[in-house]
N, C-alpha and C positions, 0 to 999 in steps of 0.2 A: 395258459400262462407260460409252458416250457415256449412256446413259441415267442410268445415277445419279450424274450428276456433281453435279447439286445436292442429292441425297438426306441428310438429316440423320436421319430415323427409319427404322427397317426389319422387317420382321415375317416370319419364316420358319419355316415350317412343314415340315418334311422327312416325309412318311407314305409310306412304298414307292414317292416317286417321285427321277426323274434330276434331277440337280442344274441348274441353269441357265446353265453355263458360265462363272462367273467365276469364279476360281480365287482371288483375294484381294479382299474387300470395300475399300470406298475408303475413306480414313483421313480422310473428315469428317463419319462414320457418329458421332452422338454418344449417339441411343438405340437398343440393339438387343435384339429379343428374339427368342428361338431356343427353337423345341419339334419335336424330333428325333422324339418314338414310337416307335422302331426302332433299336437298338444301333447295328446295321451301317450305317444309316444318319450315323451322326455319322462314319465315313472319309472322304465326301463333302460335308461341310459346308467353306462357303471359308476358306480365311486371315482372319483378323480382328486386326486394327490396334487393339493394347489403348489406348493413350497418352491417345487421343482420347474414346472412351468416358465420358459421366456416367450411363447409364443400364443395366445390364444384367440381362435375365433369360433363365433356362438353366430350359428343361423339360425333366425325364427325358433329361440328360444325361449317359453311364455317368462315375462316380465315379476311374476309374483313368485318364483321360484325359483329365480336365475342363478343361485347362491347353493341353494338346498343340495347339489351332487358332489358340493367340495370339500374338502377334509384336509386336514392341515397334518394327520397322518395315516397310512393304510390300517384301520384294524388290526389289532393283535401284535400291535407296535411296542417296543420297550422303550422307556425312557428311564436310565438309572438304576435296570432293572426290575421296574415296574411294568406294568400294560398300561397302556394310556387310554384314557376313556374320553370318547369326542363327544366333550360338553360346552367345548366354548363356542360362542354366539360371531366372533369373528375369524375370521377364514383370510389366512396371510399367503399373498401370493409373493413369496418373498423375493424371487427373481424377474419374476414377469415382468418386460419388457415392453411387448406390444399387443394390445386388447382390443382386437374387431368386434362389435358386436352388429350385429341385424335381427330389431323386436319381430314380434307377434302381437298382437292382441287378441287373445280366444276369444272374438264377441264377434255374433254378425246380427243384424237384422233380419228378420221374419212376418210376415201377419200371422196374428194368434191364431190360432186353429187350423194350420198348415204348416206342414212338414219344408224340409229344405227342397227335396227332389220337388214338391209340387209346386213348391214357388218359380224356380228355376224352370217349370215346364209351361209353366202360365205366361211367365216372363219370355220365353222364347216364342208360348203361341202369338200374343198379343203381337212380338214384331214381326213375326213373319206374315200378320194382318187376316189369320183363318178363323179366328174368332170375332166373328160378328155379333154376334147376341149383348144387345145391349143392357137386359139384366142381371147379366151376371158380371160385364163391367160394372153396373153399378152394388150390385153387391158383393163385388170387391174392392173397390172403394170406400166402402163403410168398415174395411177391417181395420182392426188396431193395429199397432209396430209395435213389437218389443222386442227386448233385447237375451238375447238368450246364448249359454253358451257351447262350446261343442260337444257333439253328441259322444260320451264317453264316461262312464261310470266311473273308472279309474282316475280318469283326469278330475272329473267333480268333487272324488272326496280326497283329494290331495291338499294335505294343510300343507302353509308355509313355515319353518321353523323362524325366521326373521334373522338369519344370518344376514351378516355384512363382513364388506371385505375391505382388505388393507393393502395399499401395492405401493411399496416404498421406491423401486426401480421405475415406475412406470415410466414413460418417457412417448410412446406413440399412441393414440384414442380416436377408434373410429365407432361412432355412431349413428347408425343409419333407422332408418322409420320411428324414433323413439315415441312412444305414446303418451306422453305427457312433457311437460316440463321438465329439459334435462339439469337444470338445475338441480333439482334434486338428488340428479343423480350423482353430479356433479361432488357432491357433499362429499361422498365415498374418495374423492382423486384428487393428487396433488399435486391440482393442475399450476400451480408455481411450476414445478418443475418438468411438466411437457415440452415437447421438443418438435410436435409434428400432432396437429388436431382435425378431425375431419366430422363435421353433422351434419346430419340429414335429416329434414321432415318438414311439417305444418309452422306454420310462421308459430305458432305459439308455444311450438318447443323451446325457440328465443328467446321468451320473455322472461325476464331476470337477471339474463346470465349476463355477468358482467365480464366481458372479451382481458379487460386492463391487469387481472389480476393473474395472466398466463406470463408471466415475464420473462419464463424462458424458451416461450412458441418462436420456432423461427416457418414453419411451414401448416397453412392454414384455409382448410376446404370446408366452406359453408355453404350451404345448397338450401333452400326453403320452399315448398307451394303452398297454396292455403286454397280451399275449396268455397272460401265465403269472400267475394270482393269486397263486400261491406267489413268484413271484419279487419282483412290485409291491410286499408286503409285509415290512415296515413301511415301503419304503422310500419310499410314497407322501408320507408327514409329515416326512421327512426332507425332500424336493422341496418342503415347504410352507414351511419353515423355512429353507431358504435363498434362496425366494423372495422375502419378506417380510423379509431382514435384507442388501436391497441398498443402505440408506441413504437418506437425506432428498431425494436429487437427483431420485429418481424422481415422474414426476406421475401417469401413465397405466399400467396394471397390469392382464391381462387372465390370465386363468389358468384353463385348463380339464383338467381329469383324469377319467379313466374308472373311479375306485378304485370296488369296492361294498363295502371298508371303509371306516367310521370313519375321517377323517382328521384328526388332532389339530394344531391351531394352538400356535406356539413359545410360549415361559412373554413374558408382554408385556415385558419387558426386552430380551426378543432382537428384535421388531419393529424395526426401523431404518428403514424406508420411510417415516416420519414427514409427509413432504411430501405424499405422494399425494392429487391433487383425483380421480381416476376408479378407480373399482374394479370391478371386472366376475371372479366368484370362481364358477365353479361345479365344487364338488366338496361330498364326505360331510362337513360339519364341520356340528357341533350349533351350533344357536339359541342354547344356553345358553353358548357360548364365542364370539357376538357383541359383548358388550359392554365383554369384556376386546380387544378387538381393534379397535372403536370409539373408545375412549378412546385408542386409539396413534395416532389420525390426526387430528389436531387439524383439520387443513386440505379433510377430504374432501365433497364436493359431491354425487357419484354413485354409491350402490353399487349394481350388479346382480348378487344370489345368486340361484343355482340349484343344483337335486342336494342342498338343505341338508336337514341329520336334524331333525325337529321332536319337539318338549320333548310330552312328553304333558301337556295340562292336570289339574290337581285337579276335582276333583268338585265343589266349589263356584264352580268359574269358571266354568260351563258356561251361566250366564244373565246378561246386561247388568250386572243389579245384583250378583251374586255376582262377578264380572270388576272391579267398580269395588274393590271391597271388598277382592278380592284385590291389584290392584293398589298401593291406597293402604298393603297391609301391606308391599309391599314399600319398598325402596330405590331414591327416586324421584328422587334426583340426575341430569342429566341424561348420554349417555353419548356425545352428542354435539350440538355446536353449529354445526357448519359443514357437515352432512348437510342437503340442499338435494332431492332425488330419491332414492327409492327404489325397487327393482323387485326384490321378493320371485317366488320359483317358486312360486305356488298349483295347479299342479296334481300334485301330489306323489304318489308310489304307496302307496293303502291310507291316504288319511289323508281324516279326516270334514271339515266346513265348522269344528267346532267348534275343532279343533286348529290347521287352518290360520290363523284368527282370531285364538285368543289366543296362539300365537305373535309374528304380527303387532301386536298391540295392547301385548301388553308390549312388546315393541320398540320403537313410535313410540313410547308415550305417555314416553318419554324422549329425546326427538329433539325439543327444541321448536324448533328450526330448522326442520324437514321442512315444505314448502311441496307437494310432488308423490307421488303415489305410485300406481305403473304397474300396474296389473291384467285380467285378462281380463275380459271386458265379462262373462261371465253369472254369474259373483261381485259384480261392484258394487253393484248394487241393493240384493243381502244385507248386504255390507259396511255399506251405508250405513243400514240398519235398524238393523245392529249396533252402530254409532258412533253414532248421534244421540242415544241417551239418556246415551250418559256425559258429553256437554254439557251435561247439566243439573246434572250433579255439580260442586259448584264447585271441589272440591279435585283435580278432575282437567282442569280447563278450560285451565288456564296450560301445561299440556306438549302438548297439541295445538292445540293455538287458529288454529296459522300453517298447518295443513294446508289449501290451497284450491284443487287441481286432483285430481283422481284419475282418471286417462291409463287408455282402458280400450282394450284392444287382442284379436282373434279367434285 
């Protein structure tokens, strides 16, 4: 303790070793971050002085306890002249700021009657293909699965006291692998007044949470994979439409999904994100439901798409001049004016230069804002064969004209 009496940051790493002997961290610890590795390990993590805290982050800390090391005073605390004795059930983080967290779940799967090293050794003979004997493939195939937790006596008889906690400052929330429904979690935070939101996990961390009642999120990262196709489905567009109808206040919006369906954008009435200047979207949604979704963002600067489905070209768009022509049949209204940077995915699966192009071409050539546009270096060169003759076309000059970097990247 003489040492860290001036310590204001602290970085603790607990991997199979003994703790350092302090038994409560000092209460003018104000950024701390804590990565456990080891279940049984977090019985030995110190006492922690929540009050003082603006900073915290919790790696692979188990779920059922995540509360249980905080104190709202250090032991042997006076208040008034009294000793204060920690019996209250909520735990005030009364500064805190910004709250990283990244779950655990102590659970793995097993067949009964086998240990983890033997499973792990069977698993690796089977692929390296040296087990031939088909009896004992088969009876191990008749084993049961259960669920069992980690090996650790200490960690097994660890009750949880049912603390919960109070963060009246919050303002920044990262959630990453949550193992259930963050909603729940959610209960705990005031999320009205966040400023900057970020979750991670299984599409059915999702479900519930309703995005509209953050109203003062301006910066927002939602990432999802789901291990059951059957499950994901439809409910991927459903996840796209309540992203996209958080309201005008958001500026920053980053959205990544693992669908290898089709994922459908809301009817444009239901966009309400109106405000947003940064867009970062990668997931299945067609080129051809860009421009209705364009047109809802009056104010945006930067979109970066990936994973997007591309439009097959006509057969007459397939050369500069056939491209112009098709162009000028369409509807050349522009479908945004404050699109500033583009970064399209060109390298797409199973798709020719041809398609990737007029994708892209129909797109800009109604962006006559677009000043930038991000590409791999060994597309440009083509790109810009491809684009130099439709400058010659006068009636197509006015909707790209302001294009004058193209950012080429490996």
């Amino acid at each position: 303790m003489d040492h860290l009496s001036k310590l204001s940051r602290m970085y603790l790493r607990f991997s199979y070793m003994p703790t350092f002997g302090v038994k409560v961290l000092p209460p003018h610890i104000t950024n701390l971050t804590l990565s456990v590795h080891s279940a049984y390990d977090y019985i030995d993590i110190p006492r922690i002085v929540a009050p003082t805290l603006v900073t915290l982050t919790l790696s692979a800390i188990p779920l059922n306890y995540l509360w249980d090391r905080f104190c709202n005073m250090p032991p042997g605390s006076t208040k008034d002249g009294k000793n204060v004795v920690q019996t209250s059930t909520i735990v005030e983080f009364t500064h805190l700021e910004r709250l990283d967290l990244t779950f655990h779940v102590p659970y793995r799967s097993i067949p009964s009657g086998k240990s983890e090293d033997d499973y792990s050794w069977e698993r690796l003979h089977d692929k390296d293909g040296a087990d031939t004997d088909t009896s004992s493939q088969k009876s191990r195939s008749r084993l049961k699965t259960v669920s069992v937790k980690e090996r650790s006596p200490k960690y097994n008889v660890l009750k949880a006291s049912g603390k919960r906690p109070r963060f009246p400052k919050l303002r920044y929330l990262f959630l990453n692998l949550y193992p259930g429904r963050v909603k729940d979690f959610l209960n705990d935070i005031p999320v009205h007044q966040l400023q900057s939101l970020r979750i991670s996990g299984d599409l059915v961390v999702f479900k519930g949470v309703r995005l509209n009642g953050f109203t003062s999120l301006q910066d927002c990262t939602l990432t999802y994979f789901s291990v059951s196709k059957r499950r994901e489905w439809p409910h991927g567009s459903r996840f796209m439409a309540k992203v996209l109808a958080q309201g005008p206040h958001i500026r920053r919006l980053t959205v990544t999904t693992c669908s290898e369906y089709r994922m459908y954008l809301p009817l444009p009435e239901k966009i309400t994100c109106t405000g947003l200047r940064r867009l970062s979207l990668t997931a299945h949604i067609s080129y051809a439901d860009l421009p209705g979704l364009l047109r809802r963002l009056p104010y945006l600067e930067f979109f970066d798409l990936q994973r997007a489905l591309l439009v097959k070209p006509p057969a007459q768009a397939r050369t500069a001049e056939g491209l112009a022509q098709h162009l000028l049949s369409m509807d050349m209204r522009p479908i945004s004016t404050s699109l500033i940077k583009f970064v399209p995915d060109v390298l797409c699966r199973d798709a020719t230069d041809e398609t990737i192009f007029y994708n892209i071409f129909v797109l800009i050539a109604r962006i006559p804002s677009l000043r930038e546009l991000k590409m791999y270096s060994f597309y440009s060169a083509q790109f810009f064969r491809e684009l130099l003759p439709l400058f010659k076309i006068h009636q197509l000059f006015p909707h790209i004209r302001h294009l004058a970097t193209l950012e080429c990247s490996d």
